[in-house]
Backbone as numpy.savetxt, mean C-alpha at the origin, in Angstrom:
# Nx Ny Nz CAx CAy CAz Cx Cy Cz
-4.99 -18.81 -8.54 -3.71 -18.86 -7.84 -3.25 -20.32 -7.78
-2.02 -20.46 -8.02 -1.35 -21.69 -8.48 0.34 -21.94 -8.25
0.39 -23.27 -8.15 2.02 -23.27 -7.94 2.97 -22.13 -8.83
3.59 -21.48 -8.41 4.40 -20.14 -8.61 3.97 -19.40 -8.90
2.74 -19.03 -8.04 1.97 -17.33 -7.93 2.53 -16.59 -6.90
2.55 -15.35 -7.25 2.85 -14.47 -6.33 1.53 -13.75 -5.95
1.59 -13.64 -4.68 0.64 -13.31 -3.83 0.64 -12.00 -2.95
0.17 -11.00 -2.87 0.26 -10.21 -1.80 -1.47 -10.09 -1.46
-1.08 -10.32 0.29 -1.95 -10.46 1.09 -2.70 -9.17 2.08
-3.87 -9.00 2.01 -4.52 -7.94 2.70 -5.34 -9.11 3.97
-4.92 -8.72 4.97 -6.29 -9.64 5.62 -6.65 -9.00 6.74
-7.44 -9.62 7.50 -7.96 -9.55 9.37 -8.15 -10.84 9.55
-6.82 -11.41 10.46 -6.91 -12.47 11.09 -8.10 -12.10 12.54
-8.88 -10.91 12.75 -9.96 -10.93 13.95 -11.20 -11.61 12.55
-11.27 -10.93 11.52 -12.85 -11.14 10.78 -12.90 -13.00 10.74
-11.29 -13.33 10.09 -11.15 -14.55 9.84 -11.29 -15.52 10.82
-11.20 -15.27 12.25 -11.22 -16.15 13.26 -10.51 -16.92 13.51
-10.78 -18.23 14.50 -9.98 -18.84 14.23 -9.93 -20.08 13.48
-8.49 -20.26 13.01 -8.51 -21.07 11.86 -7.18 -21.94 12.59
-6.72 -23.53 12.55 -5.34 -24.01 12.32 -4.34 -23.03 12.48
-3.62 -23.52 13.52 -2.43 -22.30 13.50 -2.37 -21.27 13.59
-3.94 -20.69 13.10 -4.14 -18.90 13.35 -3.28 -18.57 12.30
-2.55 -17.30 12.54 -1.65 -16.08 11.25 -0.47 -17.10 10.86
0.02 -17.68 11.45 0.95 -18.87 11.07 0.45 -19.72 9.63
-0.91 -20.70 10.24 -1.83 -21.41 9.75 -1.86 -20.52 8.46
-2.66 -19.53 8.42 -2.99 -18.56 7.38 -1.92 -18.65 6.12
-0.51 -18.82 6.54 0.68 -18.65 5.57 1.13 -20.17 5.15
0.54 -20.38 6.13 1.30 -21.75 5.54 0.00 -22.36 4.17
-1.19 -22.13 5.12 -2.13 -22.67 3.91 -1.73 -22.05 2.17
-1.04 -20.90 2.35 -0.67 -20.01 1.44 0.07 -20.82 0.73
1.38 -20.63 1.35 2.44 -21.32 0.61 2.60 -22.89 0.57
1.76 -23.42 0.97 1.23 -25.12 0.09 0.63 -24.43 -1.16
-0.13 -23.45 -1.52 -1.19 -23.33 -2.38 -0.21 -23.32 -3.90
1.05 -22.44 -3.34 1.78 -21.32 -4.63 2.90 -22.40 -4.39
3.50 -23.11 -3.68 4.89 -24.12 -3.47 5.78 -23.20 -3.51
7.00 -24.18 -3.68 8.30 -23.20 -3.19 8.64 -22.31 -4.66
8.28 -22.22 -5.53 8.59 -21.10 -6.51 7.75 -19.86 -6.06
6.55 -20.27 -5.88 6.07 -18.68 -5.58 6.35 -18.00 -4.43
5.48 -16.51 -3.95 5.97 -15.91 -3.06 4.85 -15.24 -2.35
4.95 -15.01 -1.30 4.18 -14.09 -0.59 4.31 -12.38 -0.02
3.45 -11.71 -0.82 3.67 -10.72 -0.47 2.73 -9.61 0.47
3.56 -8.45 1.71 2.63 -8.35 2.21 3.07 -6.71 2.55
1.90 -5.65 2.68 2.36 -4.11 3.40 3.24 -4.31 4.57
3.90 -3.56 4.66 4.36 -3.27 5.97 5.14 -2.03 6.36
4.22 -1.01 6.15 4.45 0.42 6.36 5.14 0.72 7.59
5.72 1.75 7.10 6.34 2.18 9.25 6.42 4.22 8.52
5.84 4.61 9.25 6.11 6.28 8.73 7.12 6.63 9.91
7.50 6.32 10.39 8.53 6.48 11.87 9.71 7.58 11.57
10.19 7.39 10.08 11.30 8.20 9.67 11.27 9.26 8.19
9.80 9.39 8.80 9.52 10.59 7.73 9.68 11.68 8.57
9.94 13.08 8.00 10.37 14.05 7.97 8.38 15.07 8.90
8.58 14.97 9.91 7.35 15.39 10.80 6.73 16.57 9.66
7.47 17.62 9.21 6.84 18.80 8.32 5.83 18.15 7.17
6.19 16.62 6.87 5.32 16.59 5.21 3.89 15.79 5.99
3.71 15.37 7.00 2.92 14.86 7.92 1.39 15.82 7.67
0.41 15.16 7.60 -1.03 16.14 6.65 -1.03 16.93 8.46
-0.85 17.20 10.21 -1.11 17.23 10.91 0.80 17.95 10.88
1.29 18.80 10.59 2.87 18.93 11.59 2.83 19.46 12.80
3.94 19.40 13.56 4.07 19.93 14.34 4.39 21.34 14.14
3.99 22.49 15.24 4.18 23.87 15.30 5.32 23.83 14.81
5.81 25.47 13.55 7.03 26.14 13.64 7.84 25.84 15.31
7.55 25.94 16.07 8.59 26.21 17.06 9.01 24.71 17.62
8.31 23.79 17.51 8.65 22.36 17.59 8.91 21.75 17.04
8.92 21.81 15.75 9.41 21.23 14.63 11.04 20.24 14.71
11.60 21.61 15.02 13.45 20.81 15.41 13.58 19.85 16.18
12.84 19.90 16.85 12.79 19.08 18.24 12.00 17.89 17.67
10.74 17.75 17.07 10.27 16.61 16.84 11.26 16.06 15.88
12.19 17.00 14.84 13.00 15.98 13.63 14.29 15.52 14.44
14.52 15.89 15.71 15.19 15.05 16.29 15.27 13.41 17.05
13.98 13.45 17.27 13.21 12.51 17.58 12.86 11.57 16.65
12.75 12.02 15.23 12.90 10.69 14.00 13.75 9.57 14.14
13.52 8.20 14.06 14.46 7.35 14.09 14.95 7.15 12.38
15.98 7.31 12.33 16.53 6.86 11.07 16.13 5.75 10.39
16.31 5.51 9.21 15.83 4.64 8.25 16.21 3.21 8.35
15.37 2.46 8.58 15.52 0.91 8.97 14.40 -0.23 8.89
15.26 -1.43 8.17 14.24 -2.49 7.67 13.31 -3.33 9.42
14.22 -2.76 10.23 13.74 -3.78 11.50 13.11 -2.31 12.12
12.30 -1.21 11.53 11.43 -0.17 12.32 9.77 -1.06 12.85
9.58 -0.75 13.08 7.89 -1.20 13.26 6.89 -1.11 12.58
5.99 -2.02 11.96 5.48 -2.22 11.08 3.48 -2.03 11.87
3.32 -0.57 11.07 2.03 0.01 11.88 1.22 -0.52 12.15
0.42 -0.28 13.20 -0.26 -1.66 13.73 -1.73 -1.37 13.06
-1.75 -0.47 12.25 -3.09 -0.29 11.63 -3.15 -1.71 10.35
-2.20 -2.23 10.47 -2.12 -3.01 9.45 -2.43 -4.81 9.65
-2.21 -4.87 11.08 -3.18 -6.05 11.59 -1.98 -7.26 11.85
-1.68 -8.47 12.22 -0.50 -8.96 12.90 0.02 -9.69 11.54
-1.30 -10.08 10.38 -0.19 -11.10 9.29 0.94 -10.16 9.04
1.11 -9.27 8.69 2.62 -8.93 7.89 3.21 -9.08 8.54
3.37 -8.90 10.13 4.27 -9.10 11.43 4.23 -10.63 11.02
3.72 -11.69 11.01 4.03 -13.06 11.42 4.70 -13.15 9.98
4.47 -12.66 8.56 6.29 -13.25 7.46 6.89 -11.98 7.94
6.79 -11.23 8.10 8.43 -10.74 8.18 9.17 -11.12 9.00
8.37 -11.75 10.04 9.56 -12.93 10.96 9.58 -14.03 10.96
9.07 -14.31 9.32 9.33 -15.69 8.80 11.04 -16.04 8.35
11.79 -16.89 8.74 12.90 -16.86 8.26 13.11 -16.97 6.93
14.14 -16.26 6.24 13.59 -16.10 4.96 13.22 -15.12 4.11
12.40 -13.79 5.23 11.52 -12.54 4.48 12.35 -11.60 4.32
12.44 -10.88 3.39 12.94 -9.59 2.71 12.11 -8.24 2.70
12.61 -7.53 3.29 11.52 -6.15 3.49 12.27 -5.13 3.44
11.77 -3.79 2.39 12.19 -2.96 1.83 11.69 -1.70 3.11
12.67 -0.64 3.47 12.52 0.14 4.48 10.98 1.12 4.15
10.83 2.08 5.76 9.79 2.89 5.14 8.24 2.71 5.31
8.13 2.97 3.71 7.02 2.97 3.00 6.59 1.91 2.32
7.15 0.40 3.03 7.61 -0.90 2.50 6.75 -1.89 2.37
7.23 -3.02 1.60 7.07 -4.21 1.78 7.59 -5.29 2.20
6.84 -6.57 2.68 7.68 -7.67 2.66 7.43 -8.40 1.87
8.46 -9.69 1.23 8.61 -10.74 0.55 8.51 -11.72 0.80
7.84 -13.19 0.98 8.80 -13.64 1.55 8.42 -15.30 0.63
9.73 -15.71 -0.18 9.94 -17.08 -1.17 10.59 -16.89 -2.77
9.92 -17.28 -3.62 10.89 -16.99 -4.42 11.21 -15.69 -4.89
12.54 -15.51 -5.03 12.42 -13.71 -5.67 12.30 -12.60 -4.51
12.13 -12.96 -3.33 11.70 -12.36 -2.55 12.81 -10.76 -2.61
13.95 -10.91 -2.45 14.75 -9.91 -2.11 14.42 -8.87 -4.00
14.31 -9.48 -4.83 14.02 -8.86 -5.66 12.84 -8.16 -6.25
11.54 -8.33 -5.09 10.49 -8.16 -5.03 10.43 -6.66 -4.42
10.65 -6.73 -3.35 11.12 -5.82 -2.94 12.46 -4.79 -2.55
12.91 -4.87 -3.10 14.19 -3.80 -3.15 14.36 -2.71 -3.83
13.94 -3.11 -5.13 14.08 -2.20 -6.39 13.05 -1.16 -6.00
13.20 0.02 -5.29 12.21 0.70 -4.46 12.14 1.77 -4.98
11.10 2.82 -5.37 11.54 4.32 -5.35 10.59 4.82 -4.34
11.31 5.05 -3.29 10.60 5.74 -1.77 10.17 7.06 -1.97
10.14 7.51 -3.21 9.34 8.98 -3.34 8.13 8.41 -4.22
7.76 7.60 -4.77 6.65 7.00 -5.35 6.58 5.09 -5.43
6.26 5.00 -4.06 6.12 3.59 -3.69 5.25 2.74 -4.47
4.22 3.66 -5.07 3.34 2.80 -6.29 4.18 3.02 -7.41
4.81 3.51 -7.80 5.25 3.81 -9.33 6.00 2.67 -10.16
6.65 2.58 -11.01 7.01 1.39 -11.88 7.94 0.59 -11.43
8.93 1.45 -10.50 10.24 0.91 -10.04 9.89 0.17 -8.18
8.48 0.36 -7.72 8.26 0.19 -6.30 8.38 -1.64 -6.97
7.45 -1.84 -5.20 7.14 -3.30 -5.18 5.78 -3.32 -6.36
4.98 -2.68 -6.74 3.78 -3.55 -7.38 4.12 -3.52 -9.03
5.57 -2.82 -9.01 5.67 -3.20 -10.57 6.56 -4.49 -10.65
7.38 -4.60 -9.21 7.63 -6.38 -9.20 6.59 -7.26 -9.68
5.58 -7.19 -8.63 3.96 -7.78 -8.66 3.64 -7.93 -10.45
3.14 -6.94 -10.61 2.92 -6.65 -12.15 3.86 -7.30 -13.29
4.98 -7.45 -12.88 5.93 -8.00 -13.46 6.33 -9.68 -13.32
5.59 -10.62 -12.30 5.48 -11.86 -12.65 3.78 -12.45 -12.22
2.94 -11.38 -12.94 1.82 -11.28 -13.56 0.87 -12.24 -11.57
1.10 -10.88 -10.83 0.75 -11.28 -9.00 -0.62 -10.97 -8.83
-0.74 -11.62 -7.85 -2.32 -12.25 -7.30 -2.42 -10.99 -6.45
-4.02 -10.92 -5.87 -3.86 -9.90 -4.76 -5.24 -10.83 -3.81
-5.07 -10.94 -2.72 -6.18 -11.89 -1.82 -6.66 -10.79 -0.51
-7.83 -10.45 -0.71 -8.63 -9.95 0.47 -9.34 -10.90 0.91
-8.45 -11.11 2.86 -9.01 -12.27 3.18 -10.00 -10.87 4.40
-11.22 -10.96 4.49 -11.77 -9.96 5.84 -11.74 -8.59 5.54
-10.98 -8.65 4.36 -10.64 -6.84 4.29 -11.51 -6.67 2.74
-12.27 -5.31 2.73 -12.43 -4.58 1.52 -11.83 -4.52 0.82
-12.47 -3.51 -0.22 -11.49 -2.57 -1.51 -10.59 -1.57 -0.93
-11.33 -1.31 -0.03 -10.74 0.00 1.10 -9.33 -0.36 1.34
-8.82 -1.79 1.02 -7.25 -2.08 1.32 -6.61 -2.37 -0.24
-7.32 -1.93 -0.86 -7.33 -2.52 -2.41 -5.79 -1.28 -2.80
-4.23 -1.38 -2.35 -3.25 -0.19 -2.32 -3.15 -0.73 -4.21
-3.66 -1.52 -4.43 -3.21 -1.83 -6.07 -3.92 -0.44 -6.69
-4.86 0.12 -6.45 -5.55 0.97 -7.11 -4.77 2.41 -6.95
-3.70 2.26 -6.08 -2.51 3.57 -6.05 -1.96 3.52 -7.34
-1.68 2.53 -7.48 -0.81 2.11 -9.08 -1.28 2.43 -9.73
-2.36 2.60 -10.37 -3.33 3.42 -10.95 -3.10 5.00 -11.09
-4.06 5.82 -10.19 -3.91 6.91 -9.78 -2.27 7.26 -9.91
-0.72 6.52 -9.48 0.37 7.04 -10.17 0.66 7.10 -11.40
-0.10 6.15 -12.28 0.36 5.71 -13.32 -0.19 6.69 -14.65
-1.75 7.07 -14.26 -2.32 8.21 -14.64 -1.89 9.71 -14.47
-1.14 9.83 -13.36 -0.49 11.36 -12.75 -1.41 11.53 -12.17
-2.10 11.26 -11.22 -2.95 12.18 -11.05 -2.83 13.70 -10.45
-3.08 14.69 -10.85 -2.90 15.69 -10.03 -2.87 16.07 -8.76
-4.06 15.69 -7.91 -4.06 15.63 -6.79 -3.26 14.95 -5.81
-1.52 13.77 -6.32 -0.88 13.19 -5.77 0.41 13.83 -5.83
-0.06 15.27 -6.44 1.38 15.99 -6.45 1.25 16.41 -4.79
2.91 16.61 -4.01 3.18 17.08 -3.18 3.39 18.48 -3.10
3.31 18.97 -2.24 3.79 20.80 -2.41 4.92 20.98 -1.40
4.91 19.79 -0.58 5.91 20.21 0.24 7.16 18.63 0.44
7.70 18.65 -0.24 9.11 17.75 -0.59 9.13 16.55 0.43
9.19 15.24 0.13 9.08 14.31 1.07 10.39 14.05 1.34
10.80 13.93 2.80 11.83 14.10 3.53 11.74 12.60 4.39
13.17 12.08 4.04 13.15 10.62 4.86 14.47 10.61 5.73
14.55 10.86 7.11 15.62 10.48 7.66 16.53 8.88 7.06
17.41 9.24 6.71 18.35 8.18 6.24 19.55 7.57 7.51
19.88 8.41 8.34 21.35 8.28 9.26 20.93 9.37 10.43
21.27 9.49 11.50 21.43 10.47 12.38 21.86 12.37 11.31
20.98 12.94 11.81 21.17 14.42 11.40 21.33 13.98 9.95
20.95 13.04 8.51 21.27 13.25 7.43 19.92 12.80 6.76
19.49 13.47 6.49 18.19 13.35 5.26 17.93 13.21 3.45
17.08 12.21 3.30 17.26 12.26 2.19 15.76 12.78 1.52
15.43 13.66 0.15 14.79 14.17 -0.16 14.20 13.66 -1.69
12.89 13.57 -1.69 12.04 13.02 -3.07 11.44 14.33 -3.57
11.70 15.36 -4.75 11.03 15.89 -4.98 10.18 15.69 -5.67
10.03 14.56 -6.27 8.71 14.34 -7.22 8.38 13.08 -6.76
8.17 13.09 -5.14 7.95 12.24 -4.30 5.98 12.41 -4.41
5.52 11.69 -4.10 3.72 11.57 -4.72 3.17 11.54 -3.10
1.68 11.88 -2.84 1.08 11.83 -1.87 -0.01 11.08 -2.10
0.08 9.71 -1.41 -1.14 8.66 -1.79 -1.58 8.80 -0.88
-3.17 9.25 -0.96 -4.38 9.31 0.15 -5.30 8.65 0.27
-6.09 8.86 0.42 -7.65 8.18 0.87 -8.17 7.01 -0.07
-8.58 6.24 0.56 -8.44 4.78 -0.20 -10.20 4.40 0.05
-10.95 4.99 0.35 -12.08 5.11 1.36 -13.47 4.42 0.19
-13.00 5.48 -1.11 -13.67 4.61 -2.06 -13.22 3.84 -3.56
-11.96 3.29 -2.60 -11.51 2.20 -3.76 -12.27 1.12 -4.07
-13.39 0.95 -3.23 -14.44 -0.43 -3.56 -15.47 0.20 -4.98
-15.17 1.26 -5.31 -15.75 1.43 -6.76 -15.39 0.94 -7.66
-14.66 0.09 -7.81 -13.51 -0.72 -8.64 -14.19 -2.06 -9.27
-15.06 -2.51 -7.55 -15.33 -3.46 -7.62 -16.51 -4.35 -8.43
-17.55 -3.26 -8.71 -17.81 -3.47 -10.11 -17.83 -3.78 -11.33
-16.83 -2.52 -11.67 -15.75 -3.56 -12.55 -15.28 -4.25 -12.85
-14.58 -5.06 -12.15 -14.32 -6.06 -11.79 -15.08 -7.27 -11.65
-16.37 -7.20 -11.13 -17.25 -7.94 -11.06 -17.81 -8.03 -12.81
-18.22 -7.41 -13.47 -18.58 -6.91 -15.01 -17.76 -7.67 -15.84
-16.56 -7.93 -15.31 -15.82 -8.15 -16.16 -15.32 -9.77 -15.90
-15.77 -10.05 -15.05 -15.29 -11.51 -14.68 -14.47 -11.99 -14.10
-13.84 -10.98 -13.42 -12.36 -10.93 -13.01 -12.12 -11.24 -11.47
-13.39 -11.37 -10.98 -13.51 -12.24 -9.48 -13.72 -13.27 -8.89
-12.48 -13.93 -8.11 -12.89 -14.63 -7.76 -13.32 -14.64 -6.05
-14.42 -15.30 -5.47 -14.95 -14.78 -4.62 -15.28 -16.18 -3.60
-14.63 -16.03 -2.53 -15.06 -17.51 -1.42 -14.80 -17.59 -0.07
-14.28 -17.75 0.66 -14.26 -17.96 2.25 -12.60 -17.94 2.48
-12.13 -17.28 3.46 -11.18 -17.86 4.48 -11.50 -17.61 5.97
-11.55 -18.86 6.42 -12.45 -19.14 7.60 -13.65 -18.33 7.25
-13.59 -17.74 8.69 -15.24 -17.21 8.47 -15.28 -16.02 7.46
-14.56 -15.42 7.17 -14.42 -14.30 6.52 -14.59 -14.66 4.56
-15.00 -13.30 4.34 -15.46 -13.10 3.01 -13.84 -13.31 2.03
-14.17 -13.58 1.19 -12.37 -13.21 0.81 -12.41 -13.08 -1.01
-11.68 -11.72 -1.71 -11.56 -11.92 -2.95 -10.07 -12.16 -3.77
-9.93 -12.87 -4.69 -9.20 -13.09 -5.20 -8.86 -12.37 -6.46
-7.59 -11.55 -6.57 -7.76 -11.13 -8.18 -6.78 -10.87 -9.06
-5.99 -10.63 -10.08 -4.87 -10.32 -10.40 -4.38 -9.11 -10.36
-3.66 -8.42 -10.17 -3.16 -7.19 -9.62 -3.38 -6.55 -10.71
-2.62 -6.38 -11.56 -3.22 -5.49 -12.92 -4.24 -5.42 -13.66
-5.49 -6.75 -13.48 -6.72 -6.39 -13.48 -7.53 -5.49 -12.39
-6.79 -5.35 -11.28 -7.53 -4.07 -10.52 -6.76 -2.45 -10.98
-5.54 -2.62 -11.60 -5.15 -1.35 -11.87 -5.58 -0.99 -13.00
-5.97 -2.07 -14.04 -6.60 -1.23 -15.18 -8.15 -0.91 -15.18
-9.01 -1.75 -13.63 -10.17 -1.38 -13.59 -10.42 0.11 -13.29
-9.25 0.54 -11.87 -9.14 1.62 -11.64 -9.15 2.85 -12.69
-7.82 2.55 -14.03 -7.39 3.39 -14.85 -8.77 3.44 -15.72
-9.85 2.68 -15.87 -11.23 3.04 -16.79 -11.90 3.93 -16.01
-12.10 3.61 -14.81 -12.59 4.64 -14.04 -11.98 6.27 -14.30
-10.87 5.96 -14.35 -10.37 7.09 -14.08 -10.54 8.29 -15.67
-10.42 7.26 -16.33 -10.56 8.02 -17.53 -11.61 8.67 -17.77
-12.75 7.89 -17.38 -13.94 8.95 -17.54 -14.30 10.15 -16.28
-13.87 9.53 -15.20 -13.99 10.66 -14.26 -12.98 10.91 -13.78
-12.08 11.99 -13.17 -10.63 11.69 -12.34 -10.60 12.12 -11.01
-12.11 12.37 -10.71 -12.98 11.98 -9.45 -13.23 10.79 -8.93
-13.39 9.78 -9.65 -13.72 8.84 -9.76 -13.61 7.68 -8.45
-12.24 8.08 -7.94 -11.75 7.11 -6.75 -11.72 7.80 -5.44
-12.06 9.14 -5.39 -12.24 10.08 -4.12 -13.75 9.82 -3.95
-13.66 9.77 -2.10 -14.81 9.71 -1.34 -15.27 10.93 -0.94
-16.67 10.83 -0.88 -17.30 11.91 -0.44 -17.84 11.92 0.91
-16.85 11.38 2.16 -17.23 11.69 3.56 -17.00 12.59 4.21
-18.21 13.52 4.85 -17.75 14.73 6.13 -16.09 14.72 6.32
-15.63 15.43 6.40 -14.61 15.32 6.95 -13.08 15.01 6.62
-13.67 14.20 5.12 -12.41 14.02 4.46 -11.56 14.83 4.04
-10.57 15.45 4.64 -9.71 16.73 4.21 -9.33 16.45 2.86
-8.29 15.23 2.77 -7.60 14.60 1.68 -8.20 14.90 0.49
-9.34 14.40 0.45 -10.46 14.20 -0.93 -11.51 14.91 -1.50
-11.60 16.04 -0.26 -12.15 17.30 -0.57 -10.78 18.70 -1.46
-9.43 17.85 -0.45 -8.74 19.39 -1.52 -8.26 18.80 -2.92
-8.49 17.19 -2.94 -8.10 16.62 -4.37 -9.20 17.12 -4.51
-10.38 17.21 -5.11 -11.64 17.46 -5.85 -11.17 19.27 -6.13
-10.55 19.94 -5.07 -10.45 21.36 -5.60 -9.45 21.19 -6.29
-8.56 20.50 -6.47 -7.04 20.64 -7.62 -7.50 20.26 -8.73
-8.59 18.92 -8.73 -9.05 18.68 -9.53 -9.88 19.85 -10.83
-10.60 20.85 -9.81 -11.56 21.61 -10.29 -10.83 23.18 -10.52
-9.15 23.05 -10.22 -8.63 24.07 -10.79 -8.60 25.17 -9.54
-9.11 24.78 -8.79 -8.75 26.13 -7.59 -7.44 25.91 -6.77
-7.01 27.59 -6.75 -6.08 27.21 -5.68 -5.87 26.66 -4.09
-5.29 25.95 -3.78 -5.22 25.61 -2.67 -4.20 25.48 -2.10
-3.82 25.23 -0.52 -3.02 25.11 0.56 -2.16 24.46 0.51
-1.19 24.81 1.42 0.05 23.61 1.55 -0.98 21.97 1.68
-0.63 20.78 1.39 -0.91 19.59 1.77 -0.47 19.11 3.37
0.69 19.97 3.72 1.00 19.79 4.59 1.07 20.76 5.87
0.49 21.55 6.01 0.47 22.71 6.77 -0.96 22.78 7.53
């Protein structure tokens, strides 16, 4: 990573500790690294104005109306899930950041608005999302504290392959405006990410890591389309390959039956 890299960032400012400035500190060390041509990129999901029915958990037939009333319409200033940890919160209120609604990202330096915009909100990994921006001025990916388990490059993959098991059965529905919805039918269902650190092998095999500290935390460095084509070898020989096998995993137990040709259930029911 180098003056005019693009960067998207996975971290835990708790693993990382403290460092200068803290999540501030964190970005700025960033953008000295890449200067003012490059960019920083980061998740910043909000499911707030999805359609409650495509939800793996809906609400009852008889509540249903009532919860899609309760959707807030589609917006870049929704809340950005807190499963995702405070860096993406500290650039997107970097002056400056560009963030695509949703199922989104933020930007934030050169290119930024063009990083993220060009969106297709029924397949957020697919060619037209943010990681074919990424892919397209050849982007970094940095796990600072975080696993493979955050490794969303390996979605790009799994879309890019089809995988079967990312077909939807039940139409992804995005509040757009008060009472007006907009609909993806060949909108994709990206799940369980649990054993995307199988990748990492690969990756390792191949030379393609780089591996060192931020603060206290572990941290890897890598190019984004070297983790999507580690994924896509995987995948070729098995298309099991990236599903986990934990108790409990609904997700990755009914991909393994689509996989294996049986019928199965709504995804969403």
């Amino acid at each position: 990573m180098s003056e005019g890299s693009t960067v998207l960032v996975h971290s835990s400012l708790r693993k990382i500790g403290p460092i200068q400035g803290g999540g501030n500190g964190l970005l700025e060390g960033i953008q000295i690294a890449i200067g003012s041509s490059g960019a920083v990129m980061v998740v910043s999901f909000c499911f707030d104005s999805m359609d409650p029915a495509c939800h793996w958990n809906p609400p009852k037939p008889e509540d249903l109306e009532a919860k899609r009333r309760e959707v807030a319409p589609l917006s870049v200033e929704a809340p950005i899930d807190p499963c995702l940890g405070m860096f993406p919160r500290i650039v997107w209120r970097t002056p400056g950041a560009a963030r695509s609604p949703c199922l989104s990202f933020v930007a934030l330096g050169n290119r930024a608005e063009e990083l993220v915009t060009n969106q297709d909100m029924g397949r957020i990994y697919g060619p037209n999302g943010a990681f074919g921006g990424l892919s397209s001025v050849n982007g970094w990916v940095l796990y600072a504290g975080v696993g493979f388990e955050a490794a969303t490059s390996v979605h790009r993959a799994e879309d890019h392959m089809d995988m079967p098991y990312l077909a939807r059965d039940v139409p992804l529905r995005i509040k757009i405006a008060d009472d007006e919805w907009s609909e993806f039918p060949e909108g994709r269902d990206y799940g369980c990410s649990a054993n995307f650190k199988s990748v990492l092998s690969v990756l390792q095999s191949r030379g393609e890591l780089h591996e060192g500290k931020v603060g206290k935390a572990h941290a890897f460095l890598v190019r984004h389309d070297r983790i999507v084509e580690a994924a896509i070898f995987l995948l070729e020989s098995d298309q099991a390959a990236l599903l986990c096998s934990k108790p409990g995993c609904e997700w990755c137990a009914r991909a393994r039956r689509i996989l294996a040709g049986e019928e199965v259930g709504s995804n969403c029911a």
